[in-house]
C-alpha positions in Angstrom: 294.4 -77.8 -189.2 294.0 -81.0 -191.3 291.4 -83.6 -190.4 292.3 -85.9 -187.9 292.1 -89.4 -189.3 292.6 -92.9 -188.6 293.3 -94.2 -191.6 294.6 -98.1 -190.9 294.2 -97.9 -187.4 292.3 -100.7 -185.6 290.6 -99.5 -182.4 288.6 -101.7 -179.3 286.1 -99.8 -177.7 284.6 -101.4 -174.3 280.9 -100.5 -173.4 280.3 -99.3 -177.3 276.7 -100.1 -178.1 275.1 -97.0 -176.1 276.2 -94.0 -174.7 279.5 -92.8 -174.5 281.2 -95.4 -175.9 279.0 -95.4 -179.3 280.1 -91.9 -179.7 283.5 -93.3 -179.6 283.0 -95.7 -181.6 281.0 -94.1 -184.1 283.8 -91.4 -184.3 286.7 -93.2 -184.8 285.0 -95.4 -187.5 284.3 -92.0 -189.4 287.2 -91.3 -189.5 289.3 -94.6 -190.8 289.3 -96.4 -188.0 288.5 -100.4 -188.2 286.9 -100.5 -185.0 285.7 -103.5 -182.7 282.6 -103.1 -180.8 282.2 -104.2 -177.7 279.0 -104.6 -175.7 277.3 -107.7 -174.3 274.1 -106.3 -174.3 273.4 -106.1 -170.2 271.9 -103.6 -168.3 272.6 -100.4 -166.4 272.8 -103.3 -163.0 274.8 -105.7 -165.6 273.3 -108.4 -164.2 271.1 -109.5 -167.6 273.6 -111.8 -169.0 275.6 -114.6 -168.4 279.6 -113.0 -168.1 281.1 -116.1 -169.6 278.5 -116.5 -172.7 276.1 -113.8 -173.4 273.4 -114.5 -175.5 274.0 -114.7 -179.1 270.3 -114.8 -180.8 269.1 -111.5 -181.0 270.9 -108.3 -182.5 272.1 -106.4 -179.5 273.6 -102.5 -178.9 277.5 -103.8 -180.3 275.8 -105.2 -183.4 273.4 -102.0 -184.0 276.1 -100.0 -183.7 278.0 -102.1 -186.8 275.4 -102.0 -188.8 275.3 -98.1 -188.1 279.5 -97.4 -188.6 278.9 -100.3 -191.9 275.5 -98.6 -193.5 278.2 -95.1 -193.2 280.3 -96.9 -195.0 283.0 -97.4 -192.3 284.8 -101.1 -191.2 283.9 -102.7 -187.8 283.0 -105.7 -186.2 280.7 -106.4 -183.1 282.0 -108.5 -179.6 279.5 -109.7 -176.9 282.2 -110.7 -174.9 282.3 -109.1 -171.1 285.6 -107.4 -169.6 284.4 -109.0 -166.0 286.6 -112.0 -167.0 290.0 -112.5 -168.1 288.7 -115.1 -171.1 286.1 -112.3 -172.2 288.9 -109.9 -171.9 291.5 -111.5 -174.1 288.9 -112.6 -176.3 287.9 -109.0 -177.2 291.7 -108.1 -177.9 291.9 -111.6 -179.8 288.8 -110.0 -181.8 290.9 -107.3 -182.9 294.1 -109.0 -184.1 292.2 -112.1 -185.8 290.5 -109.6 -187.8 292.3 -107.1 -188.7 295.6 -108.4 -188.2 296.7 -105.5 -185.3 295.5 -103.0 -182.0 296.2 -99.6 -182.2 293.8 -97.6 -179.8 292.3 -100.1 -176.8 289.3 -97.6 -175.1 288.1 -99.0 -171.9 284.7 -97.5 -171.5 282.2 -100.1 -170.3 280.8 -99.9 -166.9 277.5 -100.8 -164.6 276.3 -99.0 -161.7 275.3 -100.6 -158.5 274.0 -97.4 -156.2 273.6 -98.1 -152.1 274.8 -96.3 -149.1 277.9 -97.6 -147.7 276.2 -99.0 -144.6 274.4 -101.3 -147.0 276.4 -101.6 -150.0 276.8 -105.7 -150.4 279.9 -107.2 -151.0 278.3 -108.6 -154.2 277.6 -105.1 -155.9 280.9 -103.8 -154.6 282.9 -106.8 -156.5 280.7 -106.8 -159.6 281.4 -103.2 -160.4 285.1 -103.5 -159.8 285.3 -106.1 -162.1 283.8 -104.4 -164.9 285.2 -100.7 -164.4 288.7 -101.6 -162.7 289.2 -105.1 -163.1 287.8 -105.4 -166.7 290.9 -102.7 -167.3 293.2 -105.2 -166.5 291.3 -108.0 -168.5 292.1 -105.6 -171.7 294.8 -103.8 -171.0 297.3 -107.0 -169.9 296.7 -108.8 -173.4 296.9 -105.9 -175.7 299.5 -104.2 -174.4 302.5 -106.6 -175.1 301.0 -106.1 -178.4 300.9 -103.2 -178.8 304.7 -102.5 -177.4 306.1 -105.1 -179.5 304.8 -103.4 -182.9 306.1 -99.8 -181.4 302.8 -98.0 -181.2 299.8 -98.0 -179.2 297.0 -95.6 -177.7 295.3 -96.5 -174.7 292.5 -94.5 -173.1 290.9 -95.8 -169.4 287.5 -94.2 -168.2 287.7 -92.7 -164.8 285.0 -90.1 -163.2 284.4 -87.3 -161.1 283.3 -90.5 -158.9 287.2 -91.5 -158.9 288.6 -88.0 -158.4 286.4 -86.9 -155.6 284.1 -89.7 -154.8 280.3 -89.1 -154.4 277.4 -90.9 -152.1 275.8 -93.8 -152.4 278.9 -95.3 -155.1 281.7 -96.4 -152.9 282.4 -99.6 -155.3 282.1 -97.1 -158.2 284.6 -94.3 -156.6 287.0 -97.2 -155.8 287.4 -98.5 -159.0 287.1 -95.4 -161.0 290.4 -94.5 -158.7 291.9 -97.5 -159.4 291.8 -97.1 -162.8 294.1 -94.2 -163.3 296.8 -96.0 -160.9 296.2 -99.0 -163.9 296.9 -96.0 -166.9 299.8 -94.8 -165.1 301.3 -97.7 -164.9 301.1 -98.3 -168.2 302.2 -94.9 -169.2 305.5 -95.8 -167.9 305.7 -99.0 -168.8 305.1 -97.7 -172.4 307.1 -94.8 -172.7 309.9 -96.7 -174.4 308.1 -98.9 -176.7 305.4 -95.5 -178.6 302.7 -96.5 -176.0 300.8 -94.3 -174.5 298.0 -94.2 -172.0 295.8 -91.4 -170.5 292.5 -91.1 -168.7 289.4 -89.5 -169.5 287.1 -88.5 -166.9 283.5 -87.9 -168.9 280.2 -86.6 -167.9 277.1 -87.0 -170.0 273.3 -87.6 -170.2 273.2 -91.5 -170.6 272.0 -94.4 -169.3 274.4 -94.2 -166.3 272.3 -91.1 -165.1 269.3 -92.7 -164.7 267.4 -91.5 -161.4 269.3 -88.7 -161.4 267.2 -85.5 -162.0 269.3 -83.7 -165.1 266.3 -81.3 -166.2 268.7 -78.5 -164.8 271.7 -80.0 -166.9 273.4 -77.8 -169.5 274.2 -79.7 -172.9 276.2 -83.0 -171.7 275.5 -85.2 -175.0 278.1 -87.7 -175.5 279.0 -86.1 -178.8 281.1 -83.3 -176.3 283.1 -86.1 -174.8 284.3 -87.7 -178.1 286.5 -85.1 -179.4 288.7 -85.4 -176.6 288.9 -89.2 -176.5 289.6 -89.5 -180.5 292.4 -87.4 -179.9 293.8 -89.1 -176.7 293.5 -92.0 -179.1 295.3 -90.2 -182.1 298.6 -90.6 -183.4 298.9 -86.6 -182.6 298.4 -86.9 -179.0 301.3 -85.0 -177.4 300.8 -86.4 -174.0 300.8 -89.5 -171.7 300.1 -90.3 -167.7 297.7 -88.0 -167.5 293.6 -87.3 -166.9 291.0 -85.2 -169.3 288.0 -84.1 -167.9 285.5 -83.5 -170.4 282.4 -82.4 -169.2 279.6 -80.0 -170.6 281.6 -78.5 -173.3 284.4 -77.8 -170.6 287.6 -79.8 -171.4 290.3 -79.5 -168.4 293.4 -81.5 -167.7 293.0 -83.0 -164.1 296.0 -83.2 -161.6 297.1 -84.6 -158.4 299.6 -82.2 -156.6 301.0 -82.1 -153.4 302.0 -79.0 -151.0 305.6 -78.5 -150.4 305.5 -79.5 -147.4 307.1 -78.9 -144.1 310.6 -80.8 -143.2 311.8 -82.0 -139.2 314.0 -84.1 -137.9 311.6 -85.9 -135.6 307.2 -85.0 -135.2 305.1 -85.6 -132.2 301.4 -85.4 -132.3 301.4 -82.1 -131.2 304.2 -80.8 -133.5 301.5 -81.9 -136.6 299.0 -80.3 -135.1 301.0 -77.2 -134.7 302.3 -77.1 -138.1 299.2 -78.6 -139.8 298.1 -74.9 -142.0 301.7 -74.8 -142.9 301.3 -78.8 -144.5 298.8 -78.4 -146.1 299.5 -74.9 -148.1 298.6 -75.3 -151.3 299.6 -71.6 -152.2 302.9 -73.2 -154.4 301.4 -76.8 -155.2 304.1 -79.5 -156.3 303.2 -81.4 -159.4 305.4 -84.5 -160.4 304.6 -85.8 -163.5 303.8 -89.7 -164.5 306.5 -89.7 -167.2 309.2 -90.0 -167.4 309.4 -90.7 -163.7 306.8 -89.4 -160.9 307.3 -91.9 -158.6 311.0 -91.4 -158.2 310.6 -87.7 -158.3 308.4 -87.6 -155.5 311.0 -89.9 -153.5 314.0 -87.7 -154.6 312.3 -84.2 -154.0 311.5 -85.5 -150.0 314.8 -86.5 -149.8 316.0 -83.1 -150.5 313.8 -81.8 -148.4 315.1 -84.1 -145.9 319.5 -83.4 -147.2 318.8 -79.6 -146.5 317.1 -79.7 -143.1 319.6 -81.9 -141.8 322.6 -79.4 -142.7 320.2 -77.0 -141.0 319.9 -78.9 -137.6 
């Protein structure tokens, strides 16, 4: 197979001056991509900057990473902007257009992490990671995606985690908005479908900063460098799919999916009538998977309404 480039393509990628999201970046600028880095520069808490105006004096990670794509002889341009507000948001996209005159690829990857037990969690720690992970989505998302549908094309790619499929202790704000997030890429999977945009989910796992005080001396390889493949080509003119979630983790690359049991149909339930029937609902042995696009929502509707059509002739 030929090289996958991105050759006149201009790219936004979130959280880009460490981690995952350098690898991202780093990626698509070697291959053709003019790409926008994003990072203010906080920390792992995000709480080492001012939201509205970070501080612009010393180099930070969005600018080292510039310097790094620039002295490889790729194009980009650094943003210290944060997605926890809607200015920094539409700034960032602004970044993008000003510059290099268009967005193609928008990469939501920047996130903090606030850890506490749920009995404790604060309602400050559970509204300052919402509104970097899940509501910094929406700061990017809502202005480049009119763009992006009025010129006809347009990747988008939204960062969920194993945190958002299955949650995991000591995270609730995390789990919440890493599920919110693929209700946000749906959305715009559908709403995209008829103008070339499309939208999908990665759900990454590596060694970063995010792990830290997590013991990972067991870990397999889980460099960043094994996620990145999968984003650049969920950002790629190629990409064959939309409305759906990658799970890249330790070399493994799935495709994750919510599905539903058939199902079991009455006219009317009591209590004791779900209790009674409760292995047969939840029988996964012939799951039912309705995909995003072209129209899940309304296939889920119509396929319990058939259900519903048949067991009545059956009464």
């Amino acid at each position: 197979m030929d090289e996958l480039r991105f050759d006149g393509r201009v790219a936004v990628v979130t959280g880009g001056g460490r981690g995952l999201g350098r690898s991202y970046a780093m990626l698509l600028a070697s291959r053709g991509a003019k790409v926008v880095v994003n990072d203010p520069g906080g920390s792992l808490a995000g709480d080492d900057y001012d939201p509205v105006h970070p501080p612009p004096e010393a180099p930070g990670p969005a600018e080292e990473v510039v310097h790094e794509i620039a002295a490889a002889g790729g194009q980009a341009v650094a943003n210290t902007d944060s997605v926890a507000n809607p200015h920094g948001g539409k700034s960032i996209i602004d970044t993008a257009v000003e510059r290099y005159g268009r967005i193609d690829i928008l990469i939501h990857n920047a996130g903090i992490v606030r850890r506490a037990p749920l009995k404790e969690m604060t309602y400050e720690d559970f509204e300052a990671v919402l509104d970097v992970h899940l509501r910094g989505a929406f700061h990017v998302v809502r202005p480049a995606f009119p763009v992006m549908c009025d010129a006809g094309y347009g990747r988008i790619v939204l960062t969920s985690s194993i945190g958002g499929l299955y949650g995991n202790h000591e995270v609730a704000n995390y789990a919440v908005a890493k599920a919110g997030v693929i209700g946000l890429s749906n959305v715009a999977a559908m709403e995209g479908a008829a103008h070339g945009v499309k939208s999908n989910v990665i759900v990454p796992a590596a060694v970063t900063r995010m792990a830290e005080g997590i013991d990972t001396s067991a870990y397999p390889p889980m460099d960043a460098e094994l996620v990145a493949p999968a984003v650049g080509w969920l950002a790629h003119e190629s990409c064959s799919i939309t409305g759906e979630a990658l799970i890249a983790l330790a070399g493994r690359i799935a495709r994750a999916v919510l599905a539903e049991t058939p199902g079991e149909y009455r006219p009317a339930w009591s209590i004791e009538d779900v209790a009674e029937h409760i292995a047969a609902i939840r029988d996964m042995s012939e799951p039912v998977v309705f995909p995003v696009v072209p129209d899940g929502h309304g296939d889920h509707i119509r396929y319990s309404f058939a259900m519903a059509k048949r067991g009545a002739h059956h009464v």
